[in-house]
C-alpha positions as CSV (number, residue, x, y, z in Angstrom):
1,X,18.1,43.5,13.3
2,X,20.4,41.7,11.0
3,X,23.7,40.7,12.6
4,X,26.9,39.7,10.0
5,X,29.0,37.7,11.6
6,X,33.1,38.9,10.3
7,X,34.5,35.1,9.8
8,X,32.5,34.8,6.7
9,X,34.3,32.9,4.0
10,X,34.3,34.9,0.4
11,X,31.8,31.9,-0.7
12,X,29.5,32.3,1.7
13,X,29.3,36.0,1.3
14,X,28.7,35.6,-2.2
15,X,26.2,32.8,-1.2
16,X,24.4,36.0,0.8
17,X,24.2,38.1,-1.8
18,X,22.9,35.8,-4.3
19,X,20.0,35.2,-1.6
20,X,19.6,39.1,-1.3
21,X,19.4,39.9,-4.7
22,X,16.9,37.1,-5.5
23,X,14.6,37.9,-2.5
24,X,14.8,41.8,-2.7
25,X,14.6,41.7,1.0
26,X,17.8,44.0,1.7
27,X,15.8,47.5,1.6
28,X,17.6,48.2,4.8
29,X,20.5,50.6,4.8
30,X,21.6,49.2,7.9
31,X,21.7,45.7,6.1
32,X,23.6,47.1,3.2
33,X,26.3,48.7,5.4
34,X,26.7,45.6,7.6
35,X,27.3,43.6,4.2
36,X,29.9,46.4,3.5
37,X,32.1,46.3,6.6
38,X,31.9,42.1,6.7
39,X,33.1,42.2,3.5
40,X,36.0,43.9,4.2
41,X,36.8,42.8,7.5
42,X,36.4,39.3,6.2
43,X,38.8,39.8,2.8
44,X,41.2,41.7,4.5
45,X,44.5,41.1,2.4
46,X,43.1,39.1,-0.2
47,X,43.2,39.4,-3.9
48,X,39.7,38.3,-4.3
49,X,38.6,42.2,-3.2
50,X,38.0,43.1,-6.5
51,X,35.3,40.5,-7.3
52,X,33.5,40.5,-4.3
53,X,33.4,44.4,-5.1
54,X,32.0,44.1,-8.1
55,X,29.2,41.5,-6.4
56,X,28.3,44.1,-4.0
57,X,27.6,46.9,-6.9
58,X,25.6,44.1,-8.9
59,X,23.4,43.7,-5.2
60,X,22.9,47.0,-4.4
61,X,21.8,48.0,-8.0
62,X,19.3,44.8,-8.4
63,X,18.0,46.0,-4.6
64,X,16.9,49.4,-5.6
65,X,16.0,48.8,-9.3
66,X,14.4,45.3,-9.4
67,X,10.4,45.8,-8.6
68,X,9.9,42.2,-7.8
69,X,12.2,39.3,-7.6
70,X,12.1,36.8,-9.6
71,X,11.6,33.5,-7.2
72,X,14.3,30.8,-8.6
73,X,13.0,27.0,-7.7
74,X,15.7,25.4,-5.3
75,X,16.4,21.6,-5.9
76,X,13.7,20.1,-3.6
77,X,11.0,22.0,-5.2
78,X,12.4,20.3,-8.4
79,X,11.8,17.2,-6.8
80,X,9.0,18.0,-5.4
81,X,7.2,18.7,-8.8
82,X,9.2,15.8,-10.2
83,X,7.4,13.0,-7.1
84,X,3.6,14.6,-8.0
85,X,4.0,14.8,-11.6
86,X,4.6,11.4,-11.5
87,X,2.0,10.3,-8.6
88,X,-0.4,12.3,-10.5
89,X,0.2,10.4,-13.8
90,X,0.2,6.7,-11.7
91,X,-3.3,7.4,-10.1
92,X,-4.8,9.0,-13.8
93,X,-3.4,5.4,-15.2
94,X,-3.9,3.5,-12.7
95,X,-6.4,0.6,-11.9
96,X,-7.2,-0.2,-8.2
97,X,-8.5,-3.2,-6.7
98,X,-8.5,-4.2,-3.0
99,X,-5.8,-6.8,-2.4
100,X,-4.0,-5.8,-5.5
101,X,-1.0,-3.7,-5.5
102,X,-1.2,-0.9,-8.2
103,X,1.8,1.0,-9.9
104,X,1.2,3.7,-7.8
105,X,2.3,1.8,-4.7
106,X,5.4,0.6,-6.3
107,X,6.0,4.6,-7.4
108,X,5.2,5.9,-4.0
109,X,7.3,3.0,-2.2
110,X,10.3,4.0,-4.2
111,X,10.1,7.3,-3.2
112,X,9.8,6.5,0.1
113,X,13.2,5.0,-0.1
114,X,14.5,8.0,-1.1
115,X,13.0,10.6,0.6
116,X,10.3,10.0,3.0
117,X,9.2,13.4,4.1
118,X,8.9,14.9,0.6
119,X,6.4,11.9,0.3
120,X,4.6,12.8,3.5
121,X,4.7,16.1,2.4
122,X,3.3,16.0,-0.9
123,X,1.0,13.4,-0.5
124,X,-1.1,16.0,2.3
125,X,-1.0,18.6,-1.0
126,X,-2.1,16.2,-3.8
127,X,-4.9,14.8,-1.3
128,X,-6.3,18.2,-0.7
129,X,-6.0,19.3,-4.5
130,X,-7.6,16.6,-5.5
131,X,-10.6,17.1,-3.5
132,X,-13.1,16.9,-6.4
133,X,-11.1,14.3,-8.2
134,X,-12.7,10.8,-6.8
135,X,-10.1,8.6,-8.8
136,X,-7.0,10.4,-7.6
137,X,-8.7,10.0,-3.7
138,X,-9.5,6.1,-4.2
139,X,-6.1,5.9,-5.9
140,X,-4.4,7.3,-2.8
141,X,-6.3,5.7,-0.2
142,X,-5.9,2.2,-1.8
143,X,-2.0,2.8,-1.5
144,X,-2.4,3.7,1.7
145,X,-4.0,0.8,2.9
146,X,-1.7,-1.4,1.3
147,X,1.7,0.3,2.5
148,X,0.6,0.0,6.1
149,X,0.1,2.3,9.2
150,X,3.4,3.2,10.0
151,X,4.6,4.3,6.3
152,X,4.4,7.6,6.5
153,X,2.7,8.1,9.9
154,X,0.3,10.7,10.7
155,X,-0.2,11.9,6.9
156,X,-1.8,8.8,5.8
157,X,-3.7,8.9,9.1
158,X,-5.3,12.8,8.6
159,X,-5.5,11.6,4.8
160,X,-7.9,8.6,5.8
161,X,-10.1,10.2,8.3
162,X,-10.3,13.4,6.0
163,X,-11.9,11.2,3.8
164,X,-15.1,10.3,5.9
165,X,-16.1,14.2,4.8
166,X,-15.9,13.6,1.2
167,X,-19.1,13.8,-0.6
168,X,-18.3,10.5,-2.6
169,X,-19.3,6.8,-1.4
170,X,-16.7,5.0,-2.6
171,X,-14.1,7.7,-1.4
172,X,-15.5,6.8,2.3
173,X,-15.6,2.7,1.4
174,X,-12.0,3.5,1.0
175,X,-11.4,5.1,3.8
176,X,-13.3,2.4,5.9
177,X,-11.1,-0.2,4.0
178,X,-7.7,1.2,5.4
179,X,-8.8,1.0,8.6
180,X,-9.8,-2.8,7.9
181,X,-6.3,-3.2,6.7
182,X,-4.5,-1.6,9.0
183,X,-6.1,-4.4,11.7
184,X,-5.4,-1.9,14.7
185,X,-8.2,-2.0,17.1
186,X,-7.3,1.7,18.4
187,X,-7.6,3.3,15.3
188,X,-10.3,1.0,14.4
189,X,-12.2,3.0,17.7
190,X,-12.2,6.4,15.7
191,X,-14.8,4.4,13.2
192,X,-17.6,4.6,16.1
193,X,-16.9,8.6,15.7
194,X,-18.7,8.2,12.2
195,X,-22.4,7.6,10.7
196,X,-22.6,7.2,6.9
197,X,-24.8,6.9,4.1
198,X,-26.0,4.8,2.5
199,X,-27.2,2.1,5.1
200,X,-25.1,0.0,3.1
201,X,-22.0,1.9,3.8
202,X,-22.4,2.2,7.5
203,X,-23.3,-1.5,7.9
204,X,-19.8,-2.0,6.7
205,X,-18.0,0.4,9.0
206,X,-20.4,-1.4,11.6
207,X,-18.7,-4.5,10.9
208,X,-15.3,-3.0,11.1
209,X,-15.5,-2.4,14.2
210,X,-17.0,-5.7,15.2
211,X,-14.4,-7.5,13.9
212,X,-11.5,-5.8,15.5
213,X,-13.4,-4.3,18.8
214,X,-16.2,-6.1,20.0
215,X,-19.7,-5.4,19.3
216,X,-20.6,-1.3,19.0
């Protein structure tokens, strides 16, 4: 049950019916009437009436004629197509050699200074989209290893042992790499959880793990 609370400002209400109207949720008589009474309770002796009024015909018309909304795109969607646009562009472009930092860190570092969790986010989505794409994965798991561990901790994490199921070799030699420059002995321990192929490939996560844990 939908509960509309009387102290309302005439903004807000508007704000509500905006929502309404785009979501084409308000089938509910019950909702409709409860818009009804909070609009009147809440504009009481003001002169706005009339244009609230004329809101409220524009809603209930759009609720019963409108077959499906049309979804409007809020700001941080913007953004958020705006941040993997552009990381999508970096790693296409891109050249990526260990030790070397790559546009792509630079773009996702100042990002990251701006809004962390969209990165954290939107890095988990372009990482699974790009499931097929072994550039875009080697692009992305260089970066990772080269911002660090705690830079947007766990997505770079579930990224990098994600990665040990991909069907490409040097996707995985990647993913071995982060771990080797991440230098955590811990997370270096998940490494023992893992057999790869070719011999080659497994002697390195072999040495990994010597190197920061002891022998095997």
């Amino acid at each position: 049950m939908v509960q509309i609370e009387s102290s309302l400002s005439t903004t807000e209400l508007i704000e509500a019916w905006s929502r309404v109207a785009r979501a084409n949720t308000a089938t509910s008589p019950f909702f409709k009437t409860a818009l009804k009474k909070a609009t009147k309770t809440a504009l009481t002796g003001s002169n706005e009436l009339e244009i609230p009024a004329l809101k409220e015909v524009w809603v209930e018309e759009a609720v019963t004629t409108q077959k499906a909304a049309t979804p409007i795109i809020g700001e941080d969607e913007h953004r958020a197509r705006e941040f993997r646009a552009g990381l999508e562009a970096c790693l296409d472009a891109d050249v990526f050699e260990p030790g070397l930092k790559s546009a792509t860190e630079h773009y996702i570092e100042k990002w990251l200074q701006e809004d962390p969790m969209l990165v954290q986010i939107n890095m988990g989505k372009i990482f699974l989209e790009c499931s097929d794409n072994e550039r875009r994965l080697v692009g992305i798991l260089n970066a990772i290893a080269h911002l660090g561990r705690e830079t947007f901790h766990p997505v770079n994490e579930l990224i990098t042992r994600a990665s040990f199921a991909n069907v490409s070799v040097e996707v995985k030699e990647c993913a071995i790499r982060v771990y080797e420059y991440w230098e955590d002995p811990k997370l270096i321990e998940q490494l023992k959880h893992h057999r790869l192929t070719p011999k080659w490939l497994d002697d390195y996560r072999k040495q990994v793990i010597v190197d920061f844990c002891g022998a095997e």
